[in-house]
PyMOL CGO cylinders between C-alpha atoms (Angstrom):
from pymol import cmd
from pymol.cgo import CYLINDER

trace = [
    CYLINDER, 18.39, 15.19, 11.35, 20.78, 14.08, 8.81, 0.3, 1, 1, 1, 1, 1, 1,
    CYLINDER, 20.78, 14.08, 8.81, 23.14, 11.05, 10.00, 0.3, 1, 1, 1, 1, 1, 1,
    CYLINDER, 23.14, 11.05, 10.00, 26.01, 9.20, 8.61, 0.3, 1, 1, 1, 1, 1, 1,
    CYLINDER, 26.01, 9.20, 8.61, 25.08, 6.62, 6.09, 0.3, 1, 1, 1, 1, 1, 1,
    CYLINDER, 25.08, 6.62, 6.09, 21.51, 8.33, 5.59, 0.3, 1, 1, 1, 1, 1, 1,
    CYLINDER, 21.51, 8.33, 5.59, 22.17, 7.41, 1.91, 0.3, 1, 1, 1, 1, 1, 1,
    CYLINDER, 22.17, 7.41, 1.91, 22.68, 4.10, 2.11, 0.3, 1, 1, 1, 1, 1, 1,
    CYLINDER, 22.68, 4.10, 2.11, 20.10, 3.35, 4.95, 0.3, 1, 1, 1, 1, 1, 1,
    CYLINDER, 20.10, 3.35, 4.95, 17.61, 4.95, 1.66, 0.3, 1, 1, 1, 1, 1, 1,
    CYLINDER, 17.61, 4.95, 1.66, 18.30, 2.55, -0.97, 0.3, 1, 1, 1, 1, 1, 1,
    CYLINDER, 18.30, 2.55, -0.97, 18.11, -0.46, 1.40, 0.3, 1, 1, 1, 1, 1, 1,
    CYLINDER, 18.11, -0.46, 1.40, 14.30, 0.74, 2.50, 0.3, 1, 1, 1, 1, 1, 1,
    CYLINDER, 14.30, 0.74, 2.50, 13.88, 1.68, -0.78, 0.3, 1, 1, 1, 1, 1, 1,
    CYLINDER, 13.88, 1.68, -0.78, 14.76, -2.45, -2.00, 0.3, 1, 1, 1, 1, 1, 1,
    CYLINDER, 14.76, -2.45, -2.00, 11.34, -3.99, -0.90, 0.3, 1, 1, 1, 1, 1, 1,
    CYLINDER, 11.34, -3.99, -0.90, 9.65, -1.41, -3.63, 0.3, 1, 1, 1, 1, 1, 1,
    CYLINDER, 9.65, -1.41, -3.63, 12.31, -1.99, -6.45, 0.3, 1, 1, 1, 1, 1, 1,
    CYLINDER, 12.31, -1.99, -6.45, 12.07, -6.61, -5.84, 0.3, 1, 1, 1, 1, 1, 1,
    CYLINDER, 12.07, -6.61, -5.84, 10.36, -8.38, -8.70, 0.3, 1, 1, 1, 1, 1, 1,
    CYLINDER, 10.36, -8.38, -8.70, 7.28, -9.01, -8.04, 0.3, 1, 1, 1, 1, 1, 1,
    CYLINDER, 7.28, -9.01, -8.04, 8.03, -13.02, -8.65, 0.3, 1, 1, 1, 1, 1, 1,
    CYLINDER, 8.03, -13.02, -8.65, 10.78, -12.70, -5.94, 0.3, 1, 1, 1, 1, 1, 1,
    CYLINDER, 10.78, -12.70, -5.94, 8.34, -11.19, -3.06, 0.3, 1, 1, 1, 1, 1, 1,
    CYLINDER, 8.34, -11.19, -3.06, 5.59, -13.64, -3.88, 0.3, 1, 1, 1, 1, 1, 1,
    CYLINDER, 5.59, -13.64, -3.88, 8.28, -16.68, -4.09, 0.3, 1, 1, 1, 1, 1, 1,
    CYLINDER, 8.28, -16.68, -4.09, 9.87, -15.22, -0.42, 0.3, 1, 1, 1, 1, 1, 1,
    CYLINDER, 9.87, -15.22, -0.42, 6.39, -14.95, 1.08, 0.3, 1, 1, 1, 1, 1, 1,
    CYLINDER, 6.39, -14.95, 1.08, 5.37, -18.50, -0.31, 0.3, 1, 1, 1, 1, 1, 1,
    CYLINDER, 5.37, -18.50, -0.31, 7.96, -19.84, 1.54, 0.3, 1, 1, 1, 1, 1, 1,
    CYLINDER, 7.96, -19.84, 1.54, 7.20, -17.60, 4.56, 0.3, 1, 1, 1, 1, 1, 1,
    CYLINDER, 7.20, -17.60, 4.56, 3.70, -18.53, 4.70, 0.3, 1, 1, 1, 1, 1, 1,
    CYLINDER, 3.70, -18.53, 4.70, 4.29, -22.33, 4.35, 0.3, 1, 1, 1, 1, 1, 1,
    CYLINDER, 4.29, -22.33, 4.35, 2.58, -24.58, 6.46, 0.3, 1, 1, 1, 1, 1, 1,
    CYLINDER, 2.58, -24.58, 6.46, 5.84, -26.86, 8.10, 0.3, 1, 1, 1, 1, 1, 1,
    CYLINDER, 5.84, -26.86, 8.10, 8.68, -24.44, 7.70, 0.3, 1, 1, 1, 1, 1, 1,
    CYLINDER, 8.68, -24.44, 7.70, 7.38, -20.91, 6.69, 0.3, 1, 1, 1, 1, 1, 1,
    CYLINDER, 7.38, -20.91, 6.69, 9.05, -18.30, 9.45, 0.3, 1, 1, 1, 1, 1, 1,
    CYLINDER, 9.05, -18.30, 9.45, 5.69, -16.97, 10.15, 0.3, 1, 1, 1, 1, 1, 1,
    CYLINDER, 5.69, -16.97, 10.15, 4.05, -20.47, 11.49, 0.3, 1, 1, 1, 1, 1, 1,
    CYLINDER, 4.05, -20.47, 11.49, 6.87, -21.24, 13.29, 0.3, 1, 1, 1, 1, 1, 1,
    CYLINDER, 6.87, -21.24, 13.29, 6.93, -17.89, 14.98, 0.3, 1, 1, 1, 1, 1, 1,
    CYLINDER, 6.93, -17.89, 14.98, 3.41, -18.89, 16.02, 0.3, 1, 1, 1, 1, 1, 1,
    CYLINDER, 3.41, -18.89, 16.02, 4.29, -22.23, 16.99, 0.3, 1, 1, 1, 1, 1, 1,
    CYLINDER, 4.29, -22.23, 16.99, 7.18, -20.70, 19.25, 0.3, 1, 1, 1, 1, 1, 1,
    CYLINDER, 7.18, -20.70, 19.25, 4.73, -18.92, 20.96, 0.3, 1, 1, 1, 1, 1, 1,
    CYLINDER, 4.73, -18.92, 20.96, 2.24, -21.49, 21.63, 0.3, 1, 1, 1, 1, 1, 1,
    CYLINDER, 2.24, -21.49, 21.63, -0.68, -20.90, 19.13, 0.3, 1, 1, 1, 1, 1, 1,
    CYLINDER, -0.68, -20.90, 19.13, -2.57, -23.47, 17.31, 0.3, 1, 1, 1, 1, 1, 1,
    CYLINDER, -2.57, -23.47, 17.31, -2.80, -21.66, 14.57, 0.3, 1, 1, 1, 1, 1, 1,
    CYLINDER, -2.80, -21.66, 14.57, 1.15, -22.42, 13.65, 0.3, 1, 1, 1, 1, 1, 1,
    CYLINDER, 1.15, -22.42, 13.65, 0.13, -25.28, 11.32, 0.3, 1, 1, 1, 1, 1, 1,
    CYLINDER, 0.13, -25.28, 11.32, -1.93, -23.45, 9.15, 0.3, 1, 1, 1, 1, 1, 1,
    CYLINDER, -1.93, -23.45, 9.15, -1.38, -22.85, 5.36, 0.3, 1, 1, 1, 1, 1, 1,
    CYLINDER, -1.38, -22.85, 5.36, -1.81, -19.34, 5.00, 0.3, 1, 1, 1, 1, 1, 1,
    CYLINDER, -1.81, -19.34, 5.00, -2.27, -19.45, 1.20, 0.3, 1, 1, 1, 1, 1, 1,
    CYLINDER, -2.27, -19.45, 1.20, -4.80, -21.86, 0.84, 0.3, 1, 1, 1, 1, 1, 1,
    CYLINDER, -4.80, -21.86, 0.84, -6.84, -20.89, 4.14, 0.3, 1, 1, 1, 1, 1, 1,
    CYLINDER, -6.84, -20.89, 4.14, -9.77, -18.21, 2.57, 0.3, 1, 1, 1, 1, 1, 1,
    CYLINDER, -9.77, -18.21, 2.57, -9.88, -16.57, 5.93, 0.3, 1, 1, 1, 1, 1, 1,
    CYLINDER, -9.88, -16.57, 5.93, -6.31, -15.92, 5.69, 0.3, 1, 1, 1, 1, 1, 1,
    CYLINDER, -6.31, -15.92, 5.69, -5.30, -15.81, 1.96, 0.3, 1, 1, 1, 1, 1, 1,
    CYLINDER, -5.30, -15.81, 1.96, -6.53, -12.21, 1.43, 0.3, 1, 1, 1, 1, 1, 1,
    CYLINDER, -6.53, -12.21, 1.43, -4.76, -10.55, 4.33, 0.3, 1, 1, 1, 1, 1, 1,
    CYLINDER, -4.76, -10.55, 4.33, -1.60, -12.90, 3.39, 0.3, 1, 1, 1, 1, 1, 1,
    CYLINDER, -1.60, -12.90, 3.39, -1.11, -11.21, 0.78, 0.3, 1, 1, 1, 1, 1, 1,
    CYLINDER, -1.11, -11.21, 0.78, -2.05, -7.59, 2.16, 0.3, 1, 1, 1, 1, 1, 1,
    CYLINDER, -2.05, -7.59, 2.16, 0.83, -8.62, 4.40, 0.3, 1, 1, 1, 1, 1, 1,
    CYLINDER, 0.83, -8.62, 4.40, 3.03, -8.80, 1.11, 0.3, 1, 1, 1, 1, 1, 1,
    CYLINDER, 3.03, -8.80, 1.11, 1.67, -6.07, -0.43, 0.3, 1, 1, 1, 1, 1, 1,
    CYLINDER, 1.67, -6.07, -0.43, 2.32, -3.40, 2.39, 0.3, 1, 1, 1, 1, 1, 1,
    CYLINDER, 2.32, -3.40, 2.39, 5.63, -5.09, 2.84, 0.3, 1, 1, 1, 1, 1, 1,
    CYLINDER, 5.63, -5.09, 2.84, 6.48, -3.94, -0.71, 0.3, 1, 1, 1, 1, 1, 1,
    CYLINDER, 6.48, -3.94, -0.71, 4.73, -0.53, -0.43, 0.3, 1, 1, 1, 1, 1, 1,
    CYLINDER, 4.73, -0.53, -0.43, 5.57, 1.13, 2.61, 0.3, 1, 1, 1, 1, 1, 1,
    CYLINDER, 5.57, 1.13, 2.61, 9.23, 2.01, 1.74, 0.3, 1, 1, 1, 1, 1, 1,
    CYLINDER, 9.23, 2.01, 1.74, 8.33, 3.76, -1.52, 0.3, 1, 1, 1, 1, 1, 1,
    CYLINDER, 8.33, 3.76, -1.52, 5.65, 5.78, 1.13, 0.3, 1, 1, 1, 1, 1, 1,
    CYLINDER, 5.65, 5.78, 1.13, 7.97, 5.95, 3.79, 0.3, 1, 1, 1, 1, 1, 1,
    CYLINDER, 7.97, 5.95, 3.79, 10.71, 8.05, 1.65, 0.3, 1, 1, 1, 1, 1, 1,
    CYLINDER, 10.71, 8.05, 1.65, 8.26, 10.16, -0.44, 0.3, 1, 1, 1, 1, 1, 1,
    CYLINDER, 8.26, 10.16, -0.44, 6.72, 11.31, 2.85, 0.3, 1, 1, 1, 1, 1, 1,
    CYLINDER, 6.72, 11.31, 2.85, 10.07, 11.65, 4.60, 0.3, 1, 1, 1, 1, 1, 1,
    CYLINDER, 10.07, 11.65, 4.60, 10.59, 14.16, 1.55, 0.3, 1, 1, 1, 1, 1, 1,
    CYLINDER, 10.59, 14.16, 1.55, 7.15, 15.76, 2.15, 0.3, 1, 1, 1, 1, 1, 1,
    CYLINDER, 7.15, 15.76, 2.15, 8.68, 16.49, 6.13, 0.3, 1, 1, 1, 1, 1, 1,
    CYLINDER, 8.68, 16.49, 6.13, 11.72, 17.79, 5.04, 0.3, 1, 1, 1, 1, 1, 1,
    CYLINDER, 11.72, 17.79, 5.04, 9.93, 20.98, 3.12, 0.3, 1, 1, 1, 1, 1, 1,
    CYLINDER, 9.93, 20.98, 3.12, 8.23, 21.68, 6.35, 0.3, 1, 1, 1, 1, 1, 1,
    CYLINDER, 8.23, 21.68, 6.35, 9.56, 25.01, 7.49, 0.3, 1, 1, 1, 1, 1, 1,
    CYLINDER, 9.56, 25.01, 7.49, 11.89, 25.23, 10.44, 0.3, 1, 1, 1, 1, 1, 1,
    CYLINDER, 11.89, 25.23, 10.44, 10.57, 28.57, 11.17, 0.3, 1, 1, 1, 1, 1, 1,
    CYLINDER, 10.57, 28.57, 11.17, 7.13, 28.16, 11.39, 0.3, 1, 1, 1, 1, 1, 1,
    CYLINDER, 7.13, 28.16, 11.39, 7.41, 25.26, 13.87, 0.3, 1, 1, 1, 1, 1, 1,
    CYLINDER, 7.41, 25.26, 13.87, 9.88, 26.79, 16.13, 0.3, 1, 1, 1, 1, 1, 1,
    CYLINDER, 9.88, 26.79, 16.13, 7.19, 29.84, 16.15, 0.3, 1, 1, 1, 1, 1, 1,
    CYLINDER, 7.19, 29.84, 16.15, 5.04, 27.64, 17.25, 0.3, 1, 1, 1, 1, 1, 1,
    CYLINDER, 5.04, 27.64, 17.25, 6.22, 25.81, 19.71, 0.3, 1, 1, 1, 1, 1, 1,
    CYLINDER, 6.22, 25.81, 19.71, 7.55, 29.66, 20.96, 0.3, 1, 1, 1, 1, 1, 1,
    CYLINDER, 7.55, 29.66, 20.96, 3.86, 30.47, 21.18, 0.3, 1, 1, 1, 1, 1, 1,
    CYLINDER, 3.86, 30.47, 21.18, 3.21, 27.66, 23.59, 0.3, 1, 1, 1, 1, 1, 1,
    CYLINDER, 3.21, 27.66, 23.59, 2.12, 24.87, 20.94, 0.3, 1, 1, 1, 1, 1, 1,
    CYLINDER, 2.12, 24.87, 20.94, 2.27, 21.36, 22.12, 0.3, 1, 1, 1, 1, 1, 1,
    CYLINDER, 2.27, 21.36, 22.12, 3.31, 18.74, 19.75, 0.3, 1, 1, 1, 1, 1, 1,
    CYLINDER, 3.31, 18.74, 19.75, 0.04, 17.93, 17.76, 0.3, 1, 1, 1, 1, 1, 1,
    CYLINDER, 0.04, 17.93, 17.76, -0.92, 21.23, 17.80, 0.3, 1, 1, 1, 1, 1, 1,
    CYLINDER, -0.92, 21.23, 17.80, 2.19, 22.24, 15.78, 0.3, 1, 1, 1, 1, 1, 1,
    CYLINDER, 2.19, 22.24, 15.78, 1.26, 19.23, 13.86, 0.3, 1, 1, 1, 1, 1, 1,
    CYLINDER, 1.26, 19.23, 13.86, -2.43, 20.11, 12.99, 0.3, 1, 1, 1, 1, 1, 1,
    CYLINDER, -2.43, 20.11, 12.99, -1.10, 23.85, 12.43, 0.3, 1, 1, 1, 1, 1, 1,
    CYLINDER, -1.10, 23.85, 12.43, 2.35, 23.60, 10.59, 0.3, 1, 1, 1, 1, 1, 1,
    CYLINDER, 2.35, 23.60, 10.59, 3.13, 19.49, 9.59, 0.3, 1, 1, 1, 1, 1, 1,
    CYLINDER, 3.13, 19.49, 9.59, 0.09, 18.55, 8.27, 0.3, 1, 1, 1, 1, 1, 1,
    CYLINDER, 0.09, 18.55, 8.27, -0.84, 21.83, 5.52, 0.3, 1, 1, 1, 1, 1, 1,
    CYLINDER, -0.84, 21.83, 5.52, 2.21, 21.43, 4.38, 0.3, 1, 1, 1, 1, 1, 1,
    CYLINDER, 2.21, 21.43, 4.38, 2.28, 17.77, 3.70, 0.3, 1, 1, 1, 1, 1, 1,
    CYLINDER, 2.28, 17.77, 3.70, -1.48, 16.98, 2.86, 0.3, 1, 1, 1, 1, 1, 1,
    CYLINDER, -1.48, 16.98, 2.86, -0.98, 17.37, -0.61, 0.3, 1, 1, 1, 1, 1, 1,
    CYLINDER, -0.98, 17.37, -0.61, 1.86, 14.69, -0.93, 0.3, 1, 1, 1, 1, 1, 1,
    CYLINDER, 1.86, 14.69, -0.93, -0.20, 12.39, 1.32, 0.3, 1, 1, 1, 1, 1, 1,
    CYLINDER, -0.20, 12.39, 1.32, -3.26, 12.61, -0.52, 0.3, 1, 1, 1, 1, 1, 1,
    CYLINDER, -3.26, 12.61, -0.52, -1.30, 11.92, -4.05, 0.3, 1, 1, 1, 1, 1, 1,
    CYLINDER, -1.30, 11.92, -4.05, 0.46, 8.99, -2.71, 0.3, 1, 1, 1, 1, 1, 1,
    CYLINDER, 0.46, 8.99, -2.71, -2.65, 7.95, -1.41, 0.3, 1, 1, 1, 1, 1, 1,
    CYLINDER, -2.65, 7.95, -1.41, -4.32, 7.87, -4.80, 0.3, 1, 1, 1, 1, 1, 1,
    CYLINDER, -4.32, 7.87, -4.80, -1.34, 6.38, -6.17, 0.3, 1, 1, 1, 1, 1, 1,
    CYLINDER, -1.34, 6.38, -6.17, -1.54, 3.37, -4.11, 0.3, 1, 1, 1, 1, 1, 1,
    CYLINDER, -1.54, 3.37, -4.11, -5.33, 2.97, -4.53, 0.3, 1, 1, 1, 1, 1, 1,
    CYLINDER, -5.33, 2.97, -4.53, -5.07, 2.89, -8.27, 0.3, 1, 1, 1, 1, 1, 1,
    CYLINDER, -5.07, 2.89, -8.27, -1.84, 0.88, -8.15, 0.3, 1, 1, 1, 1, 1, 1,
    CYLINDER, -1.84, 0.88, -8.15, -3.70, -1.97, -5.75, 0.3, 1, 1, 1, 1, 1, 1,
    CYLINDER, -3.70, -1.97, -5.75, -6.99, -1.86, -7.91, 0.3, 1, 1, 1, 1, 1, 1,
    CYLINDER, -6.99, -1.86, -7.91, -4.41, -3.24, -10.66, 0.3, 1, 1, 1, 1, 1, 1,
    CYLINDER, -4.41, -3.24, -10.66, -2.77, -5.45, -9.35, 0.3, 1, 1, 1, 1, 1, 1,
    CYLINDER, -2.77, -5.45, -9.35, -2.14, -8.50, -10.87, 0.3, 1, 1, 1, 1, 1, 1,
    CYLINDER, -2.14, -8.50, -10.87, 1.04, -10.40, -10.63, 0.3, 1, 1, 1, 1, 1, 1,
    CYLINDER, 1.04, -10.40, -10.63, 1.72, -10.57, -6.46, 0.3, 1, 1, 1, 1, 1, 1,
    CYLINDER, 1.72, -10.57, -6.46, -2.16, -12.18, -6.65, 0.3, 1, 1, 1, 1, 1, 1,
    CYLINDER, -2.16, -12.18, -6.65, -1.88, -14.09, -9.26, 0.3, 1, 1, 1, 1, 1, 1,
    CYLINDER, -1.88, -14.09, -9.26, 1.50, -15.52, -8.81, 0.3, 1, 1, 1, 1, 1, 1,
    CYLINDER, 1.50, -15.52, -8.81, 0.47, -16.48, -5.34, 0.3, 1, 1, 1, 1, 1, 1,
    CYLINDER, 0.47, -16.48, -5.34, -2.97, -18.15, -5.42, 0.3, 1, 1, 1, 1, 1, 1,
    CYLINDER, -2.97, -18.15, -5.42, -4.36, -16.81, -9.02, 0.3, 1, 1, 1, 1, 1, 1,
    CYLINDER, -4.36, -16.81, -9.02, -7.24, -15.58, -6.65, 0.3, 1, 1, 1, 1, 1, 1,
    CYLINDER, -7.24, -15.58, -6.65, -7.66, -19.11, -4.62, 0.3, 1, 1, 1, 1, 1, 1,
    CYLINDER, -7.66, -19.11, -4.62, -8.57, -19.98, -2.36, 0.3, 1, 1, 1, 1, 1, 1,
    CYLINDER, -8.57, -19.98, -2.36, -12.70, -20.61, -3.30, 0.3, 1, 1, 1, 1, 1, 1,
    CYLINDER, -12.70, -20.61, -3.30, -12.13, -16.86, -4.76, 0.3, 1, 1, 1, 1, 1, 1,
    CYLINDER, -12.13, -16.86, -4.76, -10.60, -15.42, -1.47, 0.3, 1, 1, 1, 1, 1, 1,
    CYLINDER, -10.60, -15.42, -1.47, -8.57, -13.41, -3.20, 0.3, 1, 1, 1, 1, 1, 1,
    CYLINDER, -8.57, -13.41, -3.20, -10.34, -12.54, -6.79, 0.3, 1, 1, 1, 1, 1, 1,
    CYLINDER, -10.34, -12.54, -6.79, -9.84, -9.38, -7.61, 0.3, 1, 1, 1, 1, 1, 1,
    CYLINDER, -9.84, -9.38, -7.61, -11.15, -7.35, -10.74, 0.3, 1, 1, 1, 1, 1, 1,
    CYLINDER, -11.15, -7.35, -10.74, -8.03, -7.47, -12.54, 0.3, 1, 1, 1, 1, 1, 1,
    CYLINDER, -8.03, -7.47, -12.54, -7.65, -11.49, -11.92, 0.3, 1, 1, 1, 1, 1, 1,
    CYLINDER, -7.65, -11.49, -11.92, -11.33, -11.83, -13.10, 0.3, 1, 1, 1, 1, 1, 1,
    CYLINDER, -11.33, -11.83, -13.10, -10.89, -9.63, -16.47, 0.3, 1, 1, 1, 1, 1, 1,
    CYLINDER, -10.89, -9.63, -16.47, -7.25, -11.77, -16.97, 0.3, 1, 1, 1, 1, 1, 1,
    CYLINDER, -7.25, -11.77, -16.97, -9.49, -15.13, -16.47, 0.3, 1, 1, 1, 1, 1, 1,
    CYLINDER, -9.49, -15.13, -16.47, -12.39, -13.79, -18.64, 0.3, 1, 1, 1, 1, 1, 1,
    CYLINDER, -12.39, -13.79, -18.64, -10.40, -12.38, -21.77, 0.3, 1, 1, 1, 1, 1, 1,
    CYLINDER, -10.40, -12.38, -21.77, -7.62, -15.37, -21.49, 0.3, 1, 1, 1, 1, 1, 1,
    CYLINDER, -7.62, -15.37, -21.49, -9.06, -18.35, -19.93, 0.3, 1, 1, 1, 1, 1, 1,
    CYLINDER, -9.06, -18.35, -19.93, -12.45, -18.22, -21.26, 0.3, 1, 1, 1, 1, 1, 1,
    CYLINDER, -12.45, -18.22, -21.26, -12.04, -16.42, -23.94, 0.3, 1, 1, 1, 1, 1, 1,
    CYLINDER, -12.04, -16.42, -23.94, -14.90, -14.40, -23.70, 0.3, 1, 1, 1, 1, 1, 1,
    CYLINDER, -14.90, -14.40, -23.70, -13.79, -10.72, -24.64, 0.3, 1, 1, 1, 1, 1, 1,
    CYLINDER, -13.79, -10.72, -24.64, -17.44, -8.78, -24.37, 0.3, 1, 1, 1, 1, 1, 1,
    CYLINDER, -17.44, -8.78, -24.37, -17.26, -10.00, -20.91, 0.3, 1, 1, 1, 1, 1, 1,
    CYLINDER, -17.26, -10.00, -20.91, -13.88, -9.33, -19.84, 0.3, 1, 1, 1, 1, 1, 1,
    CYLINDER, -13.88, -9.33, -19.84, -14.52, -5.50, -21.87, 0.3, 1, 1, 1, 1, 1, 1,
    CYLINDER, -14.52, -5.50, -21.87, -17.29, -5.14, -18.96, 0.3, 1, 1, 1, 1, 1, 1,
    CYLINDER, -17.29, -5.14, -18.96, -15.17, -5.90, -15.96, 0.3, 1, 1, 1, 1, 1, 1,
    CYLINDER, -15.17, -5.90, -15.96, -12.66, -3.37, -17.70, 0.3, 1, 1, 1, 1, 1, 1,
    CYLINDER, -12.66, -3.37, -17.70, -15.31, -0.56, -17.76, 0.3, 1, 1, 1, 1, 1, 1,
    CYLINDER, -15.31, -0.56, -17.76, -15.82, -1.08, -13.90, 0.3, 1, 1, 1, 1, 1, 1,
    CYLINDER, -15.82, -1.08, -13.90, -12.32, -1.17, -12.73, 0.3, 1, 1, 1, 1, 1, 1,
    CYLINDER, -12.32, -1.17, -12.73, -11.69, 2.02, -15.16, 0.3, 1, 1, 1, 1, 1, 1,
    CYLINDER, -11.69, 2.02, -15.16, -14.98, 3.48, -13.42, 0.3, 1, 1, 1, 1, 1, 1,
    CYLINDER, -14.98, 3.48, -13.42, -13.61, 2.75, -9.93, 0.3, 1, 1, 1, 1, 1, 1,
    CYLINDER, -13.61, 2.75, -9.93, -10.40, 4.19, -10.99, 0.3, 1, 1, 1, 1, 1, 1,
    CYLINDER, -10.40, 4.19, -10.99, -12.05, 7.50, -12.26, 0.3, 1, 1, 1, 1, 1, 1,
    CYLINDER, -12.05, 7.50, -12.26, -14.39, 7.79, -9.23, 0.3, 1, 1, 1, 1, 1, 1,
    CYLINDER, -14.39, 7.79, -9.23, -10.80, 7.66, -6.96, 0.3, 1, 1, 1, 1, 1, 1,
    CYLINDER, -10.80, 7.66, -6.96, -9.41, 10.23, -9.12, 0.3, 1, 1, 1, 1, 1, 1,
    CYLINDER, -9.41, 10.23, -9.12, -12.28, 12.40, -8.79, 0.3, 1, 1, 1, 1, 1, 1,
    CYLINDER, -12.28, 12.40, -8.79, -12.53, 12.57, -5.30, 0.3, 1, 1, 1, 1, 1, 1,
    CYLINDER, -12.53, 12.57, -5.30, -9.07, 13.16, -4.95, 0.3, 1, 1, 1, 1, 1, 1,
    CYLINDER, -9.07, 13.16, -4.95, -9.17, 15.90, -7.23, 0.3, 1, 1, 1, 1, 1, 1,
    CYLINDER, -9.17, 15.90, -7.23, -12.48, 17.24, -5.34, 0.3, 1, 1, 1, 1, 1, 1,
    CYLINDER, -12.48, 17.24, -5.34, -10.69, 17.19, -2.00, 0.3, 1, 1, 1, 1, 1, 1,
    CYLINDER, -10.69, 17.19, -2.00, -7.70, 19.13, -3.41, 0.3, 1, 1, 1, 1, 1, 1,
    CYLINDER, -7.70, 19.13, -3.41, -9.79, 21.79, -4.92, 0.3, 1, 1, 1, 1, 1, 1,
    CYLINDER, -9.79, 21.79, -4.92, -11.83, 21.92, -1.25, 0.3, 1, 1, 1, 1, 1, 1,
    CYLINDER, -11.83, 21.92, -1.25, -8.84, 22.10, 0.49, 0.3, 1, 1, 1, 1, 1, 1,
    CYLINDER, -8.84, 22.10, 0.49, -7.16, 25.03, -1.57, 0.3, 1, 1, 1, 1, 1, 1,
    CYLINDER, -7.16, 25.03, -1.57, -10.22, 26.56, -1.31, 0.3, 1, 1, 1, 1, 1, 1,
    CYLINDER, -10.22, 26.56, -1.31, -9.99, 26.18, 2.55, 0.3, 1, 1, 1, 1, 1, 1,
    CYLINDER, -9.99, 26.18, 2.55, -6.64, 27.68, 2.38, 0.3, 1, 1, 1, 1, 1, 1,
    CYLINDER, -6.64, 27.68, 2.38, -7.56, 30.51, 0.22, 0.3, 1, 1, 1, 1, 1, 1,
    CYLINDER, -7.56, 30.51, 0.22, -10.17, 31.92, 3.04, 0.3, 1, 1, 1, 1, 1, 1,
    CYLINDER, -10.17, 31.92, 3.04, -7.64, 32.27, 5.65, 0.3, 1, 1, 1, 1, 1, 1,
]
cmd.load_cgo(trace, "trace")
């Protein structure tokens, strides 16, 4: 239900998605620092050993480290387009339902959920094919360190064209990530066409 300063309360979840990318990996360097990051002295507050640990250069640790950061900067943009998504959902339809004796997931499964599938499953590809190029967050953090922890397709064709210098092989790792990235679109387009279809029938 709408409440007063709904606007504002928007564009400061929306500020995580809109940050530079060298400002989030900067904050989160300095959150994930061994002696005064916030994150290992959270842990050392609450009496673990693993408070002295260097996130960033740990290869257990690196890779969800930065899937910390990444989400971090993600889940507002998600949050507000499927907030939208909710907001099309028909009044009508759910208060029929819950007339008819519906509990709350069954209105879900019957009246939330057709109705905001489709934005769900385009966000979804969205933030697969926006993760399988990333590049700056990774590389500004630990340019795919520690031991390769974090070596990612995109940081291995940016080390193979620029660093090496060795184009026909940087060309191939290309080809793959645009393969992945077509496969992904595929099935998304697959699973929209089986779920009109499913719609259709009823």
């Amino acid at each position: 239900s709408p409440f007063r300063g709904r606007g504002v309360a928007r564009a400061m979840v929306t500020i995580p998605w809109a940050a530079p990318p060298v400002a989030v990996a900067l904050i989160f360097t300095w959150m994930y620092n061994a002696q005064y990051g916030i994150f290992n002295r959270a842990l050392r507050f609450l009496g673990f050993a693993a408070g002295a640990e260097n996130w960033l250069d740990n290869p257990s640790l690196a890779l969800p480290a930065i899937l910390i950061a990444t989400i971090w900067q993600i889940f507002p943009f998600a949050s507000v387009v499927i907030l939208a998504a909710l907001q099309g959902v028909s009044e009508e339809l759910r208060d029929a339902a819950v007339i008819d004796g519906a509990d709350r997931l069954s209105v879900f499964r019957a009246v939330v959920w057709p109705t905001i599938q489709p934005t769900v499953m385009l966000l979804a590809l969205f933030i697969t094919i926006w993760s399988l190029r990333r590049f700056d967050l990774i590389w500004l953090m630990t340019q795919g360190g520690p031991i390769g922890a974090t070596n990612t397709l995109v940081i291995e064709l940016y080390r193979r064209a620029f660093v090496y210098r060795d184009l026909g092989q940087a060309a191939a790792v290309g080809m793959v990530g645009l393969s992945i990235a077509i496969i992904v679109t595929l099935v998304y387009f697959r699973l929209t066409l089986r779920t009109e279809r499913a719609r259709g029938q009823r």
